[in-house]
PyMOL Python script that loads the backbone (N, CA, C, O; Angstrom):
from pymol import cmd

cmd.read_pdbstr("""\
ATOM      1  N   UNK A   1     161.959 172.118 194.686  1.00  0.00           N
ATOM      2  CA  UNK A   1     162.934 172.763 193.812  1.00  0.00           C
ATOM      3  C   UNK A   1     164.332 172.507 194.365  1.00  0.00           C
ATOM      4  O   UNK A   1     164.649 172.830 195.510  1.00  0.00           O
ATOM      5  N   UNK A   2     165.088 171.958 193.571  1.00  0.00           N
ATOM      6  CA  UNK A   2     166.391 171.910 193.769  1.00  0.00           C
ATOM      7  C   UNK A   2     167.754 172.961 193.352  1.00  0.00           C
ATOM      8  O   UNK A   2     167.616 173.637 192.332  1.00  0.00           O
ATOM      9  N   UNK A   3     168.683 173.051 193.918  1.00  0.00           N
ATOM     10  CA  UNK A   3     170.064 173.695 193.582  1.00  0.00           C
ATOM     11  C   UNK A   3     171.044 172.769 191.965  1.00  0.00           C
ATOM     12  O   UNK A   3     171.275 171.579 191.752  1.00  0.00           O
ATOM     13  N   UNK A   4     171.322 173.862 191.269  1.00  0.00           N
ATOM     14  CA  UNK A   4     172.206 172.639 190.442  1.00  0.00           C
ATOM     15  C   UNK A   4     173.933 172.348 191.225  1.00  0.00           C
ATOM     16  O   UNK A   4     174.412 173.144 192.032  1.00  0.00           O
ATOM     17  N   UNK A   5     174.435 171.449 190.904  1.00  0.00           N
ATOM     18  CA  UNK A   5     175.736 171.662 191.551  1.00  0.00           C
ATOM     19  C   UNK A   5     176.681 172.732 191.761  1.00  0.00           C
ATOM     20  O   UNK A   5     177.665 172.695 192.501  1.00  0.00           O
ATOM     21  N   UNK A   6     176.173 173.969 190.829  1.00  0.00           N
ATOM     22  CA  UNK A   6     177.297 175.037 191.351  1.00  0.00           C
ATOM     23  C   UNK A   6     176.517 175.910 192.016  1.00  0.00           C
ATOM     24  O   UNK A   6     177.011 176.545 192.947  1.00  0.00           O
ATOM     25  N   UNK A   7     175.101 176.100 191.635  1.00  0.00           N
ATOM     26  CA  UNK A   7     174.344 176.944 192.800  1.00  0.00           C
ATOM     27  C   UNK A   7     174.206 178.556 192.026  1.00  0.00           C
ATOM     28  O   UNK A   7     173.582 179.519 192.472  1.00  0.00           O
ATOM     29  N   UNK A   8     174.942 178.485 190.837  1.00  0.00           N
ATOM     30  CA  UNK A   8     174.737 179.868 190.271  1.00  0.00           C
ATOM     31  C   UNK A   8     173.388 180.546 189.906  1.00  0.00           C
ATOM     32  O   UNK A   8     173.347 181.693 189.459  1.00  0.00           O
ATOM     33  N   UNK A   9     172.318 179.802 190.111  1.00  0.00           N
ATOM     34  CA  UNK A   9     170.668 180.196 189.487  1.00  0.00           C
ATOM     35  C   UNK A   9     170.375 181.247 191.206  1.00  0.00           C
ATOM     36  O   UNK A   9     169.583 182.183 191.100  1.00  0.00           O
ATOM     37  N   UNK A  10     170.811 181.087 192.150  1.00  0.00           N
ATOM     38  CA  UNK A  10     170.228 181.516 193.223  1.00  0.00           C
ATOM     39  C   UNK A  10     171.316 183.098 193.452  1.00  0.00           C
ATOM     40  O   UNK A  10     171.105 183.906 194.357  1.00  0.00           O
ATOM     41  N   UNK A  11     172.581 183.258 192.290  1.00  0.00           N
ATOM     42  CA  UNK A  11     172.544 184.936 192.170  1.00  0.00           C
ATOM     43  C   UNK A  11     172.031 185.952 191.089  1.00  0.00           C
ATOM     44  O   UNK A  11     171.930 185.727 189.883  1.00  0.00           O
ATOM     45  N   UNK A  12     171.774 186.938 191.652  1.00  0.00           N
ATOM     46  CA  UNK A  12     171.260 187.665 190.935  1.00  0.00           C
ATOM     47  C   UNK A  12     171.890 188.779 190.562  1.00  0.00           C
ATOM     48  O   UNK A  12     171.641 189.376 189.515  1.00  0.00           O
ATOM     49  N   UNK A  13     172.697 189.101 191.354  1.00  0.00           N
ATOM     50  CA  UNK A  13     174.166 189.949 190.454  1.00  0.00           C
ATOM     51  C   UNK A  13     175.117 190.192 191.162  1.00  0.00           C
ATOM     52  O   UNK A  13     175.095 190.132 192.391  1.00  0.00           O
ATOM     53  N   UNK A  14     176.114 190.511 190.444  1.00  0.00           N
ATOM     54  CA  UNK A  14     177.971 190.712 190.784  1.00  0.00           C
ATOM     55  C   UNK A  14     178.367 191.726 190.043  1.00  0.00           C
ATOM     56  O   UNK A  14     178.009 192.158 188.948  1.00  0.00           O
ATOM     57  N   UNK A  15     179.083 192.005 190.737  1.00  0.00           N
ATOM     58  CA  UNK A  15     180.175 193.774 190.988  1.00  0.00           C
ATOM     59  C   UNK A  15     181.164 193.321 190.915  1.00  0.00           C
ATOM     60  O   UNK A  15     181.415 192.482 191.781  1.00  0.00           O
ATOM     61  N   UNK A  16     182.196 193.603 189.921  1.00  0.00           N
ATOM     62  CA  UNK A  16     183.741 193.793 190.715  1.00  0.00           C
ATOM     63  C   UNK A  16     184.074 195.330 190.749  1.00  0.00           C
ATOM     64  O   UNK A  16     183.648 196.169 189.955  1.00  0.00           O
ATOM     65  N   UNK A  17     184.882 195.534 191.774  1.00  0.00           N
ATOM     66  CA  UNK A  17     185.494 196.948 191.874  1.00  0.00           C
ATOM     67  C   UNK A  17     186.788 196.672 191.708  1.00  0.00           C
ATOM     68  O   UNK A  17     187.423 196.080 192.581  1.00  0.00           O
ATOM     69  N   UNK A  18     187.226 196.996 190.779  1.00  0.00           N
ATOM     70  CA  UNK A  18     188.890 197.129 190.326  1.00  0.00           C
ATOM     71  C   UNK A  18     189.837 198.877 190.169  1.00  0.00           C
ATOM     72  O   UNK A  18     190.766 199.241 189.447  1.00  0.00           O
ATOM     73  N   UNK A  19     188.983 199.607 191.278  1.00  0.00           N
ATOM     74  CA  UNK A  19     189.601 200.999 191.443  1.00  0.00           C
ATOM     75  C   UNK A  19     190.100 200.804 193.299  1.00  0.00           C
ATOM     76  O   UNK A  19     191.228 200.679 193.774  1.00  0.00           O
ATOM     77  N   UNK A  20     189.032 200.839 193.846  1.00  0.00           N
ATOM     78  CA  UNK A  20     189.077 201.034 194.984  1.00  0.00           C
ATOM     79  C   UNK A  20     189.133 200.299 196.332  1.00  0.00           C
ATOM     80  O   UNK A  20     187.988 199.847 196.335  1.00  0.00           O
ATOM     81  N   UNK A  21     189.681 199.872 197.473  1.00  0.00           N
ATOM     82  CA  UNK A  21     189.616 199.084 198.456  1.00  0.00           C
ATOM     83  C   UNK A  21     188.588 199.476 198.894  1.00  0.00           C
ATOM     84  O   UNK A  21     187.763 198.674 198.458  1.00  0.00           O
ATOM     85  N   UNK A  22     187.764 200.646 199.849  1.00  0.00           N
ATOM     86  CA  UNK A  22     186.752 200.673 200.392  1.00  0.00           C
ATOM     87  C   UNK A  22     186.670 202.087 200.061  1.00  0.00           C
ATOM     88  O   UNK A  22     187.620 202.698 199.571  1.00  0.00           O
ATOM     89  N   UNK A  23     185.247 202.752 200.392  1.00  0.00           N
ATOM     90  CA  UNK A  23     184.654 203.852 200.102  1.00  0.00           C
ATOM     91  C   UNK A  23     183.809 203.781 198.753  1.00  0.00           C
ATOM     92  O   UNK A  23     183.972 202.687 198.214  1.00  0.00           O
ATOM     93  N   UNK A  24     183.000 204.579 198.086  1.00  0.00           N
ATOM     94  CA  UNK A  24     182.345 204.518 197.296  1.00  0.00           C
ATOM     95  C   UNK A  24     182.649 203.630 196.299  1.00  0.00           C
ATOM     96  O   UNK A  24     183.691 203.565 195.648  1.00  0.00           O
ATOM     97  N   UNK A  25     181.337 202.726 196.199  1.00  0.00           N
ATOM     98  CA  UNK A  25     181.764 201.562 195.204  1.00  0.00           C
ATOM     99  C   UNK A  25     182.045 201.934 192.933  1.00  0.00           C
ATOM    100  O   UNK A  25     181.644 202.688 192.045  1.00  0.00           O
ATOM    101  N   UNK A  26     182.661 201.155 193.076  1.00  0.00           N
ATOM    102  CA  UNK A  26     183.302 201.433 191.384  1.00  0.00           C
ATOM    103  C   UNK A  26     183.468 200.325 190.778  1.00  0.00           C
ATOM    104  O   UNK A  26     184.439 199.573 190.869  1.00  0.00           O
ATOM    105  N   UNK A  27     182.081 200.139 189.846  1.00  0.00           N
ATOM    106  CA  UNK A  27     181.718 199.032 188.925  1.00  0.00           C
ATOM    107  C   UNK A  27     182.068 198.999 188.045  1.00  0.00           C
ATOM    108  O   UNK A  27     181.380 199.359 187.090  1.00  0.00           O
ATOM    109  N   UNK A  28     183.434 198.508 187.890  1.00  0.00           N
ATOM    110  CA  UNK A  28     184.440 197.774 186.743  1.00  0.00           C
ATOM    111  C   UNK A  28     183.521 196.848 185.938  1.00  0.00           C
ATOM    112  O   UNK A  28     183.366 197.111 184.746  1.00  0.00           O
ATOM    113  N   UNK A  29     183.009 195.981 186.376  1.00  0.00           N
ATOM    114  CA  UNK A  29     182.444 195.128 185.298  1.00  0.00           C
ATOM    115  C   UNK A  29     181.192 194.017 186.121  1.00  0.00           C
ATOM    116  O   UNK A  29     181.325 193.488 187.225  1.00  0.00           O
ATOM    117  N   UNK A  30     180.029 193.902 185.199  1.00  0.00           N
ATOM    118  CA  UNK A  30     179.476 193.647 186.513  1.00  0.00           C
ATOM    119  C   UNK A  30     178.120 192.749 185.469  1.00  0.00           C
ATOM    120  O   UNK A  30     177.555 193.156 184.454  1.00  0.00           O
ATOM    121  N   UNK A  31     177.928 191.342 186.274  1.00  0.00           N
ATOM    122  CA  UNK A  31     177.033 190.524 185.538  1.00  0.00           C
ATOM    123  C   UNK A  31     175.110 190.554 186.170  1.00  0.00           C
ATOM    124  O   UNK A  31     175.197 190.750 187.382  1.00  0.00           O
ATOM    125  N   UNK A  32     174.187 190.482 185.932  1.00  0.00           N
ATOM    126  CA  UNK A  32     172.838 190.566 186.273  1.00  0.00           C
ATOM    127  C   UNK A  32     172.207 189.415 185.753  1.00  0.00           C
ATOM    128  O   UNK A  32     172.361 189.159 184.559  1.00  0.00           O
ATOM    129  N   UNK A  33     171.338 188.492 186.659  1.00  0.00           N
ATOM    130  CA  UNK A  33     170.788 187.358 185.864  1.00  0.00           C
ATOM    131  C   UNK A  33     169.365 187.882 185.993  1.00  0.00           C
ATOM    132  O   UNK A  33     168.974 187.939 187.159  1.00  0.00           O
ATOM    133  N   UNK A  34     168.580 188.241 185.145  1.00  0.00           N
ATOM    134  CA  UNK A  34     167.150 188.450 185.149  1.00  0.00           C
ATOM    135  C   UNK A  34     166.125 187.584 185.769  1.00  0.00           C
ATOM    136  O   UNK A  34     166.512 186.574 186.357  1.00  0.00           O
ATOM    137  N   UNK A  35     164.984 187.831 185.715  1.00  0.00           N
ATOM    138  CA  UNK A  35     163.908 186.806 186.455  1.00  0.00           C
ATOM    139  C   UNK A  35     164.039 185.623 185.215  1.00  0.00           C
ATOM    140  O   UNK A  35     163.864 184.422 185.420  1.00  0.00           O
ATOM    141  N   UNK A  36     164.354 186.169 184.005  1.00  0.00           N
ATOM    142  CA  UNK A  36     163.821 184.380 183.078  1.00  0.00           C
ATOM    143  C   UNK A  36     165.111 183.948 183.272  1.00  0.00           C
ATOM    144  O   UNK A  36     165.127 182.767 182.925  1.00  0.00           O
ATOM    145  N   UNK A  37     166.436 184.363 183.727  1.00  0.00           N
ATOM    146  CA  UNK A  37     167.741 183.239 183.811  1.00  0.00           C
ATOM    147  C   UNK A  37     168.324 183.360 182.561  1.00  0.00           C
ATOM    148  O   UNK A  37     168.850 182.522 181.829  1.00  0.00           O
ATOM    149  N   UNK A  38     168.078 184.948 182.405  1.00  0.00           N
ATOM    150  CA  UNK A  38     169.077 185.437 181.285  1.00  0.00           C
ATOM    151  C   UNK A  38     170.191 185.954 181.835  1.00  0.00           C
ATOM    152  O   UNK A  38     170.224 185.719 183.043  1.00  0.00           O
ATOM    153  N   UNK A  39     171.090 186.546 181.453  1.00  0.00           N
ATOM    154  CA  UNK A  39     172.766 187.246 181.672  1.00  0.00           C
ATOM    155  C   UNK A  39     172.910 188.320 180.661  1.00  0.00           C
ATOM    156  O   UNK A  39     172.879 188.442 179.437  1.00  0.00           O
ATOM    157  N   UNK A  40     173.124 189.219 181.983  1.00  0.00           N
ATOM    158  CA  UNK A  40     173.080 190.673 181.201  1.00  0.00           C
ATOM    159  C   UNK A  40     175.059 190.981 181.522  1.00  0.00           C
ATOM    160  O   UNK A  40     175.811 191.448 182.378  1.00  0.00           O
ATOM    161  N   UNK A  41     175.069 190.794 181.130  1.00  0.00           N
ATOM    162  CA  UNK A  41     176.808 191.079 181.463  1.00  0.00           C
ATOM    163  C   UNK A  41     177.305 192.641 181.074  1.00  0.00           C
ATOM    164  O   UNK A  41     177.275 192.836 179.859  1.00  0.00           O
ATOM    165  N   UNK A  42     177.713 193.682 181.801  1.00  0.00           N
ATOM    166  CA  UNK A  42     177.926 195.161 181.657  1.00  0.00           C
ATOM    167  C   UNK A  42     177.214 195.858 180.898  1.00  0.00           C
ATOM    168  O   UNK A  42     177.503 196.744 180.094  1.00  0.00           O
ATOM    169  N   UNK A  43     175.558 195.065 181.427  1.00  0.00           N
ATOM    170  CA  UNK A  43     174.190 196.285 180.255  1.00  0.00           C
ATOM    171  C   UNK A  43     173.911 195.592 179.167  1.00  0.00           C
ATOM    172  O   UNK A  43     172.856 195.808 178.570  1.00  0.00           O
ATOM    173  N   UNK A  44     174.904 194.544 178.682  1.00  0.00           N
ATOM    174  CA  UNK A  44     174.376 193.910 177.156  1.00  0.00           C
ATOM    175  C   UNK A  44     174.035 192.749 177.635  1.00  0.00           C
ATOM    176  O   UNK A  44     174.644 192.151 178.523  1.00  0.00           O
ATOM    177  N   UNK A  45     172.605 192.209 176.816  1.00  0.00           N
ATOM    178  CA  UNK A  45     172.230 190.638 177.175  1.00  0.00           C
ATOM    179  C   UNK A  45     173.232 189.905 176.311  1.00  0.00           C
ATOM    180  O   UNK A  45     173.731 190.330 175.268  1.00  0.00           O
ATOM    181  N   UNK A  46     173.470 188.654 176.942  1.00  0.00           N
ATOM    182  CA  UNK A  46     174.401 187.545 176.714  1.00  0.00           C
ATOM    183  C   UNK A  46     173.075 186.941 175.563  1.00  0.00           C
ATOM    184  O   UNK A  46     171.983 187.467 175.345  1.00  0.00           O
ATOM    185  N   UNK A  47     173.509 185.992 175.123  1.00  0.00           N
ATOM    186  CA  UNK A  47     173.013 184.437 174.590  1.00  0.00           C
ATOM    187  C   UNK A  47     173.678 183.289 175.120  1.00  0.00           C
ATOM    188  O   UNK A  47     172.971 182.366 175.525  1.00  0.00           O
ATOM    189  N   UNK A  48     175.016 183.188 175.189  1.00  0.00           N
ATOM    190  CA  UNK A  48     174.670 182.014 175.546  1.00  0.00           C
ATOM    191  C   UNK A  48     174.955 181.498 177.784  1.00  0.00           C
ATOM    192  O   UNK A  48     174.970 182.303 178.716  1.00  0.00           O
ATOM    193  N   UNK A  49     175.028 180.816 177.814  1.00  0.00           N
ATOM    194  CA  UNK A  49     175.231 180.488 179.146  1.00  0.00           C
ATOM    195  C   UNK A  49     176.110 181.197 179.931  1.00  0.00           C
ATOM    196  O   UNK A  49     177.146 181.334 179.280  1.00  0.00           O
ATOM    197  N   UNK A  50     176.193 181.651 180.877  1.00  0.00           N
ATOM    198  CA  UNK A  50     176.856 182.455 181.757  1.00  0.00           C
ATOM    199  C   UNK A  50     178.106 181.172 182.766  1.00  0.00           C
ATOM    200  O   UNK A  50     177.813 180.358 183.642  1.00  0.00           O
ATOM    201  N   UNK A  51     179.062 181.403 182.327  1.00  0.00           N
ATOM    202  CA  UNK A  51     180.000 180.226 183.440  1.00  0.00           C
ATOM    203  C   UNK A  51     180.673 180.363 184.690  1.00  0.00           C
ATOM    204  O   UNK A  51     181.659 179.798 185.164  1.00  0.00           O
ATOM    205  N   UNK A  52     179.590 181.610 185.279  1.00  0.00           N
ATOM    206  CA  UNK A  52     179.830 182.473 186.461  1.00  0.00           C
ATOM    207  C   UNK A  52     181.348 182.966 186.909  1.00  0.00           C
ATOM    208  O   UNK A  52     181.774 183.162 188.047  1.00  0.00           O
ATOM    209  N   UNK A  53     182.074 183.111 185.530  1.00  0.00           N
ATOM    210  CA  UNK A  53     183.163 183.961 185.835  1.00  0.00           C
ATOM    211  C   UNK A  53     183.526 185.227 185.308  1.00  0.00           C
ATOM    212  O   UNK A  53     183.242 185.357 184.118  1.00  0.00           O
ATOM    213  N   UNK A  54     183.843 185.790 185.625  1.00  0.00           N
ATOM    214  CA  UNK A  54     183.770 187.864 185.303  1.00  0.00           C
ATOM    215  C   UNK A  54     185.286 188.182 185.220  1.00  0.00           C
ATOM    216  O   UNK A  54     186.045 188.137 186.188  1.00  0.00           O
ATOM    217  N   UNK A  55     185.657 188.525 183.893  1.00  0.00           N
ATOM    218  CA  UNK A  55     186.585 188.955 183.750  1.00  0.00           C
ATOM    219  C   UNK A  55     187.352 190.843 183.782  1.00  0.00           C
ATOM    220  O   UNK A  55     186.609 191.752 183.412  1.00  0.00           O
ATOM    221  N   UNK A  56     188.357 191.074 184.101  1.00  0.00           N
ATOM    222  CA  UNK A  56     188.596 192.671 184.453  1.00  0.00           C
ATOM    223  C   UNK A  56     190.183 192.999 184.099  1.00  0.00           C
ATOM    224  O   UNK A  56     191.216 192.420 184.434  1.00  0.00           O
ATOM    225  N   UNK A  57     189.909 194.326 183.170  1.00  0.00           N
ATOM    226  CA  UNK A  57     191.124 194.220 182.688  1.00  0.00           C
ATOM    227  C   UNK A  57     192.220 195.179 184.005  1.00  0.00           C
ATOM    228  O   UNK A  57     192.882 196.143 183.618  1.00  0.00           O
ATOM    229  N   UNK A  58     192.237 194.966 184.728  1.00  0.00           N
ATOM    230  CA  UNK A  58     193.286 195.007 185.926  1.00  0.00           C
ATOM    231  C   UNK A  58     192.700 194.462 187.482  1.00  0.00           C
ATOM    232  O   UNK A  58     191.479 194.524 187.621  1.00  0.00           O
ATOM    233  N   UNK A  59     193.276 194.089 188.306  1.00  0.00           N
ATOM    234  CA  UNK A  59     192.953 193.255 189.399  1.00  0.00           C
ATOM    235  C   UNK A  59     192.030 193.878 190.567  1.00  0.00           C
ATOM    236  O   UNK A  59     192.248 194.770 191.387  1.00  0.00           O
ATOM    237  N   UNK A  60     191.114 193.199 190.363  1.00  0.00           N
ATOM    238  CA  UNK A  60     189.854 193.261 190.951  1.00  0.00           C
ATOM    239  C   UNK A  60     190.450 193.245 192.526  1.00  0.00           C
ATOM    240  O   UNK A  60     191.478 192.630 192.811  1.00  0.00           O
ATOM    241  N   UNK A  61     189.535 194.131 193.669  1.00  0.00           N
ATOM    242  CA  UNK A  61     190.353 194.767 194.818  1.00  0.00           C
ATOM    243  C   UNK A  61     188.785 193.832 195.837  1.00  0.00           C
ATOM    244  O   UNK A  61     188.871 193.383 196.980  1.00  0.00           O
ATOM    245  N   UNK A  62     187.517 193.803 194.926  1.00  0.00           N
ATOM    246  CA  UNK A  62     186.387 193.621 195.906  1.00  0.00           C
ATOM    247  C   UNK A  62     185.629 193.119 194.998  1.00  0.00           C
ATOM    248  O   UNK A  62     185.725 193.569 193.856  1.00  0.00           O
ATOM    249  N   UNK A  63     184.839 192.227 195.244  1.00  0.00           N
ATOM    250  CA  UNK A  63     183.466 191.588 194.938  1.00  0.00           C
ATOM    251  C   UNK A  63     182.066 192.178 195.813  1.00  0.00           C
ATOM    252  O   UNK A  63     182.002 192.347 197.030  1.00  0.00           O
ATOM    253  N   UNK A  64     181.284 192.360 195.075  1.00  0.00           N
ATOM    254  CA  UNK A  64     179.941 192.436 195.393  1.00  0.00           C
ATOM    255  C   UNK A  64     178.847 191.744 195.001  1.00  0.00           C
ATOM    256  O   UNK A  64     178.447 191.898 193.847  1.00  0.00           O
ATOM    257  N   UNK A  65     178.294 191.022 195.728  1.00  0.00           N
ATOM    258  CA  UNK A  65     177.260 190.198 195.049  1.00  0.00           C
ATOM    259  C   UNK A  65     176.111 190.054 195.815  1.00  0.00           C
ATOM    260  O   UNK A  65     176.183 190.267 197.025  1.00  0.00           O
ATOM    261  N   UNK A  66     174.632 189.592 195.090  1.00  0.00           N
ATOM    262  CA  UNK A  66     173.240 189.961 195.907  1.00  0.00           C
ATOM    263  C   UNK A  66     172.858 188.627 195.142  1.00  0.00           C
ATOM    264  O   UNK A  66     173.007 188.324 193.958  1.00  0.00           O
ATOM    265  N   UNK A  67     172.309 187.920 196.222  1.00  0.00           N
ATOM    266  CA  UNK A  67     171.538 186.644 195.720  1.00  0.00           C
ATOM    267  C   UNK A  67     170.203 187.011 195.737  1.00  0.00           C
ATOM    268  O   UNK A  67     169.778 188.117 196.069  1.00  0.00           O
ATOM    269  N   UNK A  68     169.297 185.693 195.231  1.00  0.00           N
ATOM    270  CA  UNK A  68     167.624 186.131 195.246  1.00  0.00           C
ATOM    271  C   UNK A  68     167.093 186.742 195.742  1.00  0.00           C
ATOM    272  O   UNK A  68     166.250 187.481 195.232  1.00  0.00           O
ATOM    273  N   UNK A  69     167.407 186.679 197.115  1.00  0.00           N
ATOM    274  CA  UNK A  69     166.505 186.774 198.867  1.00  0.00           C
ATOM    275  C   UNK A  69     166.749 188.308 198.913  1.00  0.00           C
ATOM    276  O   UNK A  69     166.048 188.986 199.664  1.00  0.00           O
ATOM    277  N   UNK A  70     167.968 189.045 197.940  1.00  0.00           N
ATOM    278  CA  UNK A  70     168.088 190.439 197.864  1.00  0.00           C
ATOM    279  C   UNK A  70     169.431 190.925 199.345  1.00  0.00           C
ATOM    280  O   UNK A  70     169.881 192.047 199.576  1.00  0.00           O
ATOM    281  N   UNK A  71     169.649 189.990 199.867  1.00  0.00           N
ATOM    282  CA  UNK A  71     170.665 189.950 200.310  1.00  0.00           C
ATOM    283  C   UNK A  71     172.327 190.230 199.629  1.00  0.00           C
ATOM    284  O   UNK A  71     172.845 189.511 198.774  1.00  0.00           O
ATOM    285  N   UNK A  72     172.870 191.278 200.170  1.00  0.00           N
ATOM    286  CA  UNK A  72     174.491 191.724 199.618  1.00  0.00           C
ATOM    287  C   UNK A  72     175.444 191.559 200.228  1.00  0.00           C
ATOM    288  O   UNK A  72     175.431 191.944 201.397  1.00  0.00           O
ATOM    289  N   UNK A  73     176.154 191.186 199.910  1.00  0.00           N
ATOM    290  CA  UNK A  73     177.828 190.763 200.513  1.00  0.00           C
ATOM    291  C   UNK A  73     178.829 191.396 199.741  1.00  0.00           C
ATOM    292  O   UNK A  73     178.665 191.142 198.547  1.00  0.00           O
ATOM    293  N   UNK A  74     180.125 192.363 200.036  1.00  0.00           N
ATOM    294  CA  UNK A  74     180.844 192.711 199.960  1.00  0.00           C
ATOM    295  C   UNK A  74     181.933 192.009 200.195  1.00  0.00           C
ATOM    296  O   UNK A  74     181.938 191.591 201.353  1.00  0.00           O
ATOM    297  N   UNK A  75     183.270 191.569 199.308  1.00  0.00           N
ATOM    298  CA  UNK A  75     184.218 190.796 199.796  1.00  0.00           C
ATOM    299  C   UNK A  75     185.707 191.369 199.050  1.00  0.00           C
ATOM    300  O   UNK A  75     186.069 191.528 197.885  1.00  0.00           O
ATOM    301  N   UNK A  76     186.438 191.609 200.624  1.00  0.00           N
ATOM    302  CA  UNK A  76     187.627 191.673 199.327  1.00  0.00           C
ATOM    303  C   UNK A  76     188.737 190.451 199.021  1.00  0.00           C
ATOM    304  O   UNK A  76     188.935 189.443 199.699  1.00  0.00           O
ATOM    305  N   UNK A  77     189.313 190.816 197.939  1.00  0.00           N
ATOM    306  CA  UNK A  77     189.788 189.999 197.143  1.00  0.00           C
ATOM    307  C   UNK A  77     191.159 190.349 197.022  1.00  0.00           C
ATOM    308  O   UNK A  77     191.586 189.977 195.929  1.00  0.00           O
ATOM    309  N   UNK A  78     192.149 191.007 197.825  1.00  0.00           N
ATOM    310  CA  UNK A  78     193.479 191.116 197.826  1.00  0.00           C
ATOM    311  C   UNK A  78     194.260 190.140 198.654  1.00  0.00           C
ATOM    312  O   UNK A  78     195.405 189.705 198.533  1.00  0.00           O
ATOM    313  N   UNK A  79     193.151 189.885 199.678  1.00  0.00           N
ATOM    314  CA  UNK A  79     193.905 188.696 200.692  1.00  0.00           C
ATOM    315  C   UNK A  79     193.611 187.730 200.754  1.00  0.00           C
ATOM    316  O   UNK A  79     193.652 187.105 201.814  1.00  0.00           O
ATOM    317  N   UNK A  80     193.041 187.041 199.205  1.00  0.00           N
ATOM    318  CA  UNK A  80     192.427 185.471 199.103  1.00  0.00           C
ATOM    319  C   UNK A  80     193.813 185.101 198.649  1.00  0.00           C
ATOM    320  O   UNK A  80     194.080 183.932 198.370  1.00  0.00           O
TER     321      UNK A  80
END
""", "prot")
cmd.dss("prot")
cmd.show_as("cartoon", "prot")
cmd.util.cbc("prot")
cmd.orient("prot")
């Protein structure tokens, strides 16, 4: 089994927090790819392809994201 060039099949979901720097997390908007490699984007299933970018209507402070393996990473995003 191979990776495609961007590697997006191996997450399984993303958080942005657009309230808070750290302390209890606050899910502004947030995408889920199911076991069949669907996209649930904020609770509603998508149709068509997901282009692994998440939009927020004011500036996102942190990312959260969990790949397959169920592994999570927290990142912030004020000092990129």
């Amino acid at each position: 089994m191979g990776l495609s060039a961007d590697g997006l099949e191996c997450i399984e979901w993303l958080s942005l927090d657009c309230v808070a720097l750290d302390g209890p997390w606050h899910s502004s908007v947030e995408a889920k790819i199911d076991s069949k490699n669907r996209l649930i984007l904020n609770g509603i299933r998508q149709t068509g392809r997901w282009d692994g970018s998440l939009l927020c209507a004011s500036t996102p402070k942190r990312l959260r994201l969990r790949n397959v393996a169920g592994d999570e990473l927290i990142i912030s995003l004020l000092n990129l």
